[in-house]
C-alpha positions in Angstrom: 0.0 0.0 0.0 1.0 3.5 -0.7 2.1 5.7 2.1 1.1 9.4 2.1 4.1 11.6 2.0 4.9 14.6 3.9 4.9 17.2 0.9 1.0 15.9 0.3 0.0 16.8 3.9 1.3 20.1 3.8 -0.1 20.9 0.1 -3.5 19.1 1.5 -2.9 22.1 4.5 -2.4 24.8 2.4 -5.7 24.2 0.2 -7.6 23.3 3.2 -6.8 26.1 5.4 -7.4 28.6 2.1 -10.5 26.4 1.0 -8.9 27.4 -2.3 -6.5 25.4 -4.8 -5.4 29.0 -6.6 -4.3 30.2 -3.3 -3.0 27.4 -2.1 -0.7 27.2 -4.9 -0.2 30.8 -4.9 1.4 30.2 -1.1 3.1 27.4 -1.9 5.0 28.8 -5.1 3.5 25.7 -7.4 1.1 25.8 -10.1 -2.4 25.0 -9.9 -1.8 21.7 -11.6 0.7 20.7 -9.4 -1.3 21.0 -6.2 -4.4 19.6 -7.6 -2.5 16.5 -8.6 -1.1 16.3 -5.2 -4.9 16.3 -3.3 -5.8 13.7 -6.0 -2.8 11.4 -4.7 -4.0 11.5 -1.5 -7.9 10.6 -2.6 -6.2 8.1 -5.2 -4.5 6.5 -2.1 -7.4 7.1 0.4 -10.6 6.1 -1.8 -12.2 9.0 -0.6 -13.0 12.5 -1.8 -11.0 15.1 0.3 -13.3 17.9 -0.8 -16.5 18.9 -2.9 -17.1 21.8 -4.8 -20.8 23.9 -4.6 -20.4 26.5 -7.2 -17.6 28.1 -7.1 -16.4 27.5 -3.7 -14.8 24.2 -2.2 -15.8 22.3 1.2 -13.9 19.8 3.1 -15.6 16.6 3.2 -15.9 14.5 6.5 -12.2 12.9 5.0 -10.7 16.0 4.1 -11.6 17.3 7.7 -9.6 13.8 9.0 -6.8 14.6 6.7 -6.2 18.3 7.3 -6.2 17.2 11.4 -4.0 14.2 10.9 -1.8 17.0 8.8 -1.8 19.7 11.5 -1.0 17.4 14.2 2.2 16.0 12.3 3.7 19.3 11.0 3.3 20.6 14.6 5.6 18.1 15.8 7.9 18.5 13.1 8.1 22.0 14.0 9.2 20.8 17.7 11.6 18.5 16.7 12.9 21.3 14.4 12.6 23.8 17.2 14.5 20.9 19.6 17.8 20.9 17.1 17.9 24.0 16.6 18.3 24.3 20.7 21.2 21.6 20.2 22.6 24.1 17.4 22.2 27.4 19.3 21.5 30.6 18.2 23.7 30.8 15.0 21.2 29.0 13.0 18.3 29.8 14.6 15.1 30.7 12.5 12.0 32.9 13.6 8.8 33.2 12.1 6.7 36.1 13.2 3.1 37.8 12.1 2.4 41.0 13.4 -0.9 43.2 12.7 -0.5 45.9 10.3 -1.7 48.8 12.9 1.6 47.7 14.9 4.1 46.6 11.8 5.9 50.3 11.8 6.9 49.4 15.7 7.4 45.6 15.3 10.1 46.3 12.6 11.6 48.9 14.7 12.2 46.1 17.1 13.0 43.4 14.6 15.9 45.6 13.4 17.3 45.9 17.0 17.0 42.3 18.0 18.4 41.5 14.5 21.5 43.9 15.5 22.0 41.5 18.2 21.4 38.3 16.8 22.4 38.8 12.8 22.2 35.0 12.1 19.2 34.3 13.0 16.9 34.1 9.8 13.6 36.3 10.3 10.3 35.9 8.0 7.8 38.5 8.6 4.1 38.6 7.9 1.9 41.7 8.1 -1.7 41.2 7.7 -4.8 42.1 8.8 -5.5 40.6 12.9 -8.2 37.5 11.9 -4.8 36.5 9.1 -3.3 36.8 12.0 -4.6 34.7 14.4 -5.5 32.2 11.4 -1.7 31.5 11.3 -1.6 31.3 14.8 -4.7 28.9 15.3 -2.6 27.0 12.2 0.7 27.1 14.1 2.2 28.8 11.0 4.3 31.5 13.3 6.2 31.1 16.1 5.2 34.4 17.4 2.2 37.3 16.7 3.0 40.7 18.1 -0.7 42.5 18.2 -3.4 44.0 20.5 -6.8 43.2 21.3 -6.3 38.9 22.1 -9.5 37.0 22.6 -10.1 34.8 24.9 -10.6 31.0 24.6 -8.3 30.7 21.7 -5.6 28.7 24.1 -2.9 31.4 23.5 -0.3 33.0 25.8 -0.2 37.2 25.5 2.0 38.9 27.4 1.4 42.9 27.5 4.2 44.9 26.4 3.2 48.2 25.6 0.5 50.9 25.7 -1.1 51.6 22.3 -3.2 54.8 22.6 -5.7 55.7 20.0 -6.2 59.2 18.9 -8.7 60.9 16.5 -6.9 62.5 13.6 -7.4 65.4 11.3 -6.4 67.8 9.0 -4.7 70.8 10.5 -7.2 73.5 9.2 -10.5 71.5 10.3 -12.3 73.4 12.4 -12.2 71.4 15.4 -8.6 71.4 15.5 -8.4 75.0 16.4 -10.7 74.1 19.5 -8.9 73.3 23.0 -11.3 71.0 24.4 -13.3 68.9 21.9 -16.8 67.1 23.1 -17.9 63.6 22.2 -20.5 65.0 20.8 -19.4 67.2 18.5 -18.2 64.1 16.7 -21.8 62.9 16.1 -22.2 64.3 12.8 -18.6 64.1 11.5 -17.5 61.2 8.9 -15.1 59.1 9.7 -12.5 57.2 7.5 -12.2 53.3 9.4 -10.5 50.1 8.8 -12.0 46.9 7.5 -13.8 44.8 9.3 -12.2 42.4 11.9 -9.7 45.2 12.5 -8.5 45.9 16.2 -8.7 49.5 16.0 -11.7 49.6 13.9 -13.7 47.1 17.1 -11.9 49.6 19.6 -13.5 52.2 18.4 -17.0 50.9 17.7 -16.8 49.8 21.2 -15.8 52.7 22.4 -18.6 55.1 20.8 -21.4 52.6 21.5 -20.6 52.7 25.5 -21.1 56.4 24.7 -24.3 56.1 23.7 -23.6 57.0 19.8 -23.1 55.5 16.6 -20.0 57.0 14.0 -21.2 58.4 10.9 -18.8 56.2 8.1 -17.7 58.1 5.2 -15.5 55.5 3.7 -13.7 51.7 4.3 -10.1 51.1 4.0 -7.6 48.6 4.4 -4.6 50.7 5.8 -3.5 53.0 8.3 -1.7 54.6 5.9 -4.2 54.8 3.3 -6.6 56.8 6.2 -4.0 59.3 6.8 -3.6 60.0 3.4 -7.7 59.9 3.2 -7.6 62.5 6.6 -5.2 64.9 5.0 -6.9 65.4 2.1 -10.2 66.1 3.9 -12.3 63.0 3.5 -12.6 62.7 6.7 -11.7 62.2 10.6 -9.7 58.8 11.7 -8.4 57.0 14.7 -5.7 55.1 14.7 -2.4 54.6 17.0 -0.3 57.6 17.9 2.6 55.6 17.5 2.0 55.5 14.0 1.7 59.3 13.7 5.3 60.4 14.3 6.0 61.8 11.1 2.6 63.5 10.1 2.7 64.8 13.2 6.4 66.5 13.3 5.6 67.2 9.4 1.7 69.3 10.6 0.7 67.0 7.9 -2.2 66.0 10.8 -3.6 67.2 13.6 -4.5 65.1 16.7 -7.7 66.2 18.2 -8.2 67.1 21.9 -11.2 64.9 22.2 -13.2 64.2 25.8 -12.3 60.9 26.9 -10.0 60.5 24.7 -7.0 58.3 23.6 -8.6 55.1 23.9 -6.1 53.5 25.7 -5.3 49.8 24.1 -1.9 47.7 24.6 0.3 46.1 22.4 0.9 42.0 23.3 3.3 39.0 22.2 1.5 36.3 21.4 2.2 32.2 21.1 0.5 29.3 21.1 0.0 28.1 24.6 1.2 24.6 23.6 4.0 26.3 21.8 8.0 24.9 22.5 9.3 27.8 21.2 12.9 27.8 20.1 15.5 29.4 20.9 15.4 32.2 18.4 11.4 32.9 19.1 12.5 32.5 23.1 15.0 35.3 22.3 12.5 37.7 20.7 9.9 37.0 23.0 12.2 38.2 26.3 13.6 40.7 23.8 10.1 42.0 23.3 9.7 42.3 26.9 12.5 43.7 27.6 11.7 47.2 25.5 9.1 48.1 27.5 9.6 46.2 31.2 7.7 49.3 33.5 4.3 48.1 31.0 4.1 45.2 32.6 2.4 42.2 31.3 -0.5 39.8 31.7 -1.4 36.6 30.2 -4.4 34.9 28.5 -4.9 31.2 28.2 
């Protein structure tokens, strides 16, 4: 009898976890072909369908679900046994695999360049996406580490606080209520507001935070970026919020203004994050106490 092979499991992985053969392929650097003749070795060698198709999406079927947990559970303890040599190895060829939300990437490579100052062997892959990517690769044990804010709950990961994260509302130097010293929550009510995608951190924040207050933000348009809001702010589409960390240069350029707004920043925090389960290696164990270490007075607190 045939025995599945390594390099089907993780291409069966990759198509399960995008529920898409294009992308999967796409990931994976193969063609299409190629990765649809690597699900049909495993059904060849299985006798079962590993998925169905219902228009133009595909589903896992009952086997596929089988497979793709079978496939996790192996390539997680690959990943240990990788993570266990490279302890026997040491540091100098140490690799670290990290995901970090986009609303925090400007600071996380800030820190990445510093801890790469220090350790310059260690090889670093970086992945900025949006915070449900980011826990996706998490969940998927993809990354070693996730530097983010706003964790939930009940997802079995470690978070450890490292720094404050205070959101501001933004807007173009001439608006109106930037020339006032004490801005109400209400005079906010009927002002549009430029906001992230759905699923973003800053984006829940700040429904969150308007809706304990009794009011609901008037939307003017949807974007994908910080950057792309305070681009959107300065030319007058609208107000934003997003993390005065991120405002630096805008704000030494009086390319923005930030607003002096009652009750105002919302104060969030900045967290590494892991796997609970996770062994991490030495390199990921490094960054994690190297994390920490730029900001000890924040403190920290864990989830799990």
């Amino acid at each position: 009898m045939r025995r599945l092979t390594l390099r089907q499991f993780r291409v069966f992985e990759a198509v399960a976890c995008n529920l898409s053969f294009s992308r999967a392929a796409a990931e994976l650097h193969l063609s299409q072909p190629a990765v649809s003749m690597q699900v049909k070795g495993i059904e060849a060698i299985l006798g079962l369908p590993l998925t169905e198709q219902l228009g133009k999406k595909i589903y896992l079927t009952d086997a596929g679900r089988e497979v793709l947990h079978a496939s996790q559970s192996i390539t997680a303890r690959l990943d240990d046994l990788q993570a266990n040599l490279a302890q026997l190895r040491g540091m100098d060829s140490g690799r670290l695999n990290i995901a970090v939300t986009t609303t925090v990437s400007a600071i996380a490579t800030g820190i990445l360049a510093r801890f790469r100052a220090r350790y310059s062997r260690v090889a670093i892959h970086l992945d900025v996406s949006n915070r449900e990517s980011v826990l996706g690769q998490l969940a998927h044990n993809r990354i070693d580490l996730a530097i983010m804010g706003q964790v939930p709950d009940g997802l079995d990961l470690e978070a450890t606080r490292f720094m404050d994260n205070p959101l501001v509302v933004i807007a173009p130097p001439e608006h109106p209520l930037a020339r006032k010293k004490k801005v109400a929550i209400r005079d906010l009510a009927h002002e549009p507001f430029l906001v992230r995608e759905a699923g973003s951190g800053t984006r829940g924040a700040m429904e969150r935070f308007f809706a304990d207050k009794g009011m609901e933000l008037t939307t003017s348009m949807e974007m994908s970026s910080n950057e792309a809001i305070k681009q959107a702010v300065q030319a007058g589409l609208g107000l934003g919020i997003l993390s005065l960390q991120t405002l630096e240069q805008e704000l030494e350029l009086k390319r923005l203004s930030v607003l002096n707004v009652e009750s105002f920043p919302i104060m969030r925090h900045w967290y590494v994050v892991h796997r609970a389960d996770k062994r991490l290696s030495p390199a990921a164990l490094a960054f994690k106490t190297f994390v920490l270490a730029q900001s000890a007075k924040s403190g920290g607190r864990k989830h799990g």
